[in-house]
PLY file of the C-alpha trace (Angstrom):
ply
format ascii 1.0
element vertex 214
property float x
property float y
property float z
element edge 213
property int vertex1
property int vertex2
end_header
44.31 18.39 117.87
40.55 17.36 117.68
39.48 20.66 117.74
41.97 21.52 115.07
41.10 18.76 112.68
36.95 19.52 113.07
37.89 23.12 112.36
39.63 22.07 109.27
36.03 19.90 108.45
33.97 23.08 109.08
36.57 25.23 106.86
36.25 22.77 103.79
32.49 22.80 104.05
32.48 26.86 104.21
34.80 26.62 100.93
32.81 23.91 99.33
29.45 26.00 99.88
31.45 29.16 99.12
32.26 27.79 95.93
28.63 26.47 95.04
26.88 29.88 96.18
29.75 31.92 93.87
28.14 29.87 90.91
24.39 30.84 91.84
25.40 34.60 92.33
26.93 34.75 88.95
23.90 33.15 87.19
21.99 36.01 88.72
24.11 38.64 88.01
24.34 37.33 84.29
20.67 37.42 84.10
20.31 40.92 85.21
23.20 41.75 83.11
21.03 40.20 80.05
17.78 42.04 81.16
20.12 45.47 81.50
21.00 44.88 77.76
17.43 44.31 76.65
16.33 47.76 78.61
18.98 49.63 76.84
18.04 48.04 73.06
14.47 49.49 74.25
15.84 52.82 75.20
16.85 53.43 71.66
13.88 51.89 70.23
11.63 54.65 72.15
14.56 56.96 70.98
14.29 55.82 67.51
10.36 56.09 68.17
9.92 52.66 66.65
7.72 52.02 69.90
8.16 49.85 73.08
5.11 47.79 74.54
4.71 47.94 78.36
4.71 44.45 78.95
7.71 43.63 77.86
8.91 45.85 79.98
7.15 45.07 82.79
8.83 41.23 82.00
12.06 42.47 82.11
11.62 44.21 85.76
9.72 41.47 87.33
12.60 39.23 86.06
14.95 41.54 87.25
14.03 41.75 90.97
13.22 37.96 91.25
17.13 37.65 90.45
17.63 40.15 92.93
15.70 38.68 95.44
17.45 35.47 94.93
20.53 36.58 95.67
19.93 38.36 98.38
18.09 34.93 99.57
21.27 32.99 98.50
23.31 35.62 100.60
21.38 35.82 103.51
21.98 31.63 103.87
25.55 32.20 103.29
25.50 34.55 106.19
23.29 32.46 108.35
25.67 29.78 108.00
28.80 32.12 109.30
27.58 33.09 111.88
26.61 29.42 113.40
30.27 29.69 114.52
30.11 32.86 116.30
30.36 30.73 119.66
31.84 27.24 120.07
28.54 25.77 121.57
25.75 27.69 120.63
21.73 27.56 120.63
19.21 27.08 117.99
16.23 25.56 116.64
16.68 22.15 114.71
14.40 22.82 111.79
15.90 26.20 111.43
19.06 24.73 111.26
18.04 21.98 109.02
16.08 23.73 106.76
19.26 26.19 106.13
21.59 23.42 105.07
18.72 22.02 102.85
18.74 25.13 101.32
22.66 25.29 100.70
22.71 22.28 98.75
19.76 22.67 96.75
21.75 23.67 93.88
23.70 20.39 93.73
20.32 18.51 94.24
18.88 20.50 91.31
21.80 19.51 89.33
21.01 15.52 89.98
17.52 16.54 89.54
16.78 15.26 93.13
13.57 16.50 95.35
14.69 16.99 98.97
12.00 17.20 101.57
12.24 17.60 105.20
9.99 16.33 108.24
11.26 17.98 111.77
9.37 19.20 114.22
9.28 22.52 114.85
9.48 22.75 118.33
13.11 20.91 119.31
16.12 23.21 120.57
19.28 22.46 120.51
22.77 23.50 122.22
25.75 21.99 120.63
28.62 22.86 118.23
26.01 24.27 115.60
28.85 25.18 112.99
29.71 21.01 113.25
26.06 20.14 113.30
25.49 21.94 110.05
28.86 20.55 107.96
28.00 17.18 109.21
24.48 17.94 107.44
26.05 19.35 104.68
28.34 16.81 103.80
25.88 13.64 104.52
23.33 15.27 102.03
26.18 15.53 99.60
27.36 11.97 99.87
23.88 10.88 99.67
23.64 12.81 96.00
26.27 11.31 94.69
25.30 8.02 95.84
21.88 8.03 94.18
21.06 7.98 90.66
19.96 11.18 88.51
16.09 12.13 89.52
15.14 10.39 92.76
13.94 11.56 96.09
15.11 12.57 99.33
13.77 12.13 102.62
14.62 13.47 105.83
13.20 12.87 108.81
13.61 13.97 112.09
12.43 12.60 115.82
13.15 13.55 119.14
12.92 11.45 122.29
14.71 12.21 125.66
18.20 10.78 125.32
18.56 11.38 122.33
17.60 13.11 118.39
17.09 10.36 115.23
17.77 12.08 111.38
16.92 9.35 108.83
17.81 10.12 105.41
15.78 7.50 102.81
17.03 7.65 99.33
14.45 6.10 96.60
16.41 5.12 93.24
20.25 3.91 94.83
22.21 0.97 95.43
22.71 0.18 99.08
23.89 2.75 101.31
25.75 0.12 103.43
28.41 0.66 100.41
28.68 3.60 100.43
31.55 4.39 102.82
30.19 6.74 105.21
31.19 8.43 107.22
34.82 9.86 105.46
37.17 11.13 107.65
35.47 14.47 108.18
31.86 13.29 108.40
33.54 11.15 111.58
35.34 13.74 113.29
32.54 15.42 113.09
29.93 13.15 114.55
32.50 12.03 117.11
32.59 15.56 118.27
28.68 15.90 118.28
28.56 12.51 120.03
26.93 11.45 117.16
26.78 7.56 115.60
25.46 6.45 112.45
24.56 3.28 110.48
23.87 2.05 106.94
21.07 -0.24 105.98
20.04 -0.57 102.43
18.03 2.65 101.18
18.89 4.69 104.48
21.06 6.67 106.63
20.39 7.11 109.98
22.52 9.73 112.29
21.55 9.64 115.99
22.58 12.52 118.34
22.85 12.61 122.13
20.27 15.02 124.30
21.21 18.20 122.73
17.36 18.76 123.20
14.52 21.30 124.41
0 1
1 2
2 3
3 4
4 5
5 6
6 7
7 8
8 9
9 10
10 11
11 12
12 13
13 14
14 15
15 16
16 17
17 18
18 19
19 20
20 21
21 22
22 23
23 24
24 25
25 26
26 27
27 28
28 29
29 30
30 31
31 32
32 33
33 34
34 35
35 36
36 37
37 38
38 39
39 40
40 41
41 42
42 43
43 44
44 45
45 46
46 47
47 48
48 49
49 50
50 51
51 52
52 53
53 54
54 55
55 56
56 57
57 58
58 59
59 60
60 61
61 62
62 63
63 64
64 65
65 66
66 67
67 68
68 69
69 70
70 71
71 72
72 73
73 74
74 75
75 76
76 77
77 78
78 79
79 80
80 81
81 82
82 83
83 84
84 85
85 86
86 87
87 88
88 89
89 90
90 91
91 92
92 93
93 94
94 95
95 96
96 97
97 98
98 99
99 100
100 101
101 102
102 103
103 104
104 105
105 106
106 107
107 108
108 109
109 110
110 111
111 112
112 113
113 114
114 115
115 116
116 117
117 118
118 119
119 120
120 121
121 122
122 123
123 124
124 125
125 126
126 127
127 128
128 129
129 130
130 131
131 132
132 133
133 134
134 135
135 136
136 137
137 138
138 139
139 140
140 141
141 142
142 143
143 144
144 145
145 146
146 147
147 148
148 149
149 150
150 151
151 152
152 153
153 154
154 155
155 156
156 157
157 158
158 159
159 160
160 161
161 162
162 163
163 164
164 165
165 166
166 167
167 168
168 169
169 170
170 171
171 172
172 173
173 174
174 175
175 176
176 177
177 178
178 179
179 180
180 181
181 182
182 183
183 184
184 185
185 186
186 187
187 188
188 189
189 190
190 191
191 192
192 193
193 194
194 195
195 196
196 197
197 198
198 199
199 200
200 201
201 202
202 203
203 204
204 205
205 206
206 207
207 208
208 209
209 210
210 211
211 212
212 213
């Protein structure tokens, strides 16, 4: 039944960043859309002879494949995240992993105008439920938006000694996060299932995880 409910967890944080990444891919696509327009008014122009100048073109392609490089950016995170549940337990570097989940959100950051940095070093491995690891991520960063007000920062940071690994999330600009009501009842399946346990204390969050290390 565990197993069943943290699947459900993982499931609504797929759909949730399904959802979010459907947005970003159709801002890009309307942008290219726009740019497609604007090559075809200049088609006729040069048809017309009334004269095109090359940097305006050259605008509209650079803008063009920066859209398309962003969404094959936004897609390749999508399909990072997927495959984390390829295996139940699986392998992977911690700042990897991190960094991906940082990424997903960074459109709902944007959209609270909030600067996310992360500190982890680069050398810790883990071997856990990496799916369950990553929605647990996922959905802390998200309560931790909502909890703060518009424009403030974010910072993560990670340490590693040998029982056990230490994310602290400090939020500048928020009430305290000992009101917050974290976990939910995901974020605690989940962390029960990591082996995980968290506490509050005024501006930050901090999730500790046993030796899923080196």
């Amino acid at each position: 039944m565990e197993t069943t409910n943290t699947d459900r967890a993982c499931v609504l944080v797929f759909a949730k960043i399904s959802a979010s990444i459907s947005h970003e891919i159709k801002n890009t696509l309307s942008i290219i859309n726009e740019n497609a327009g604007l090559l075809e008014d200049f088609a006729h122009m040069a048809e017309e002879d009334s004269g095109v100048a090359v940097e305006r073109l050259f605008s509209i392609t650079k803008t063009t494949a920066k859209q398309v490089e962003r969404s094959n950016t936004i897609m390749q995170n999508l399909n990072r995240f997927a495959h984390s549940a390829d295996t139940s337990l699986g392998h992977g570097n911690l700042e990897d992993l991190l960094s991906l989940v940082v990424a997903l959100t960074s459109r709902q950051a944007d959209m609270r105008n909030i600067r996310t940095t992360l500190s982890c070093p680069s050398e810790i491995a883990v071997t856990t439920h990496l799916i369950s690891l990553e929605s647990l991520f996922y959905l802390t960063l998200l309560t931790l938006f909502i909890s703060t007000e518009k424009v403030s920062d974010l910072a993560i940071d990670v340490t590693s000694e040998a029982s056990k690994i230490s994310i602290v999330f400090t939020l500048k600009n928020t009430v305290d996060l000992a009101g917050i009501g974290y976990p939910d009842d995901e974020q605690k399946l989940l962390a029960e299932q990591l082996g995980a346990t968290w506490k509050c204390e005024k501006k930050r969050l901090f999730l500790h995880c046993p030796a899923i290390i080196r």
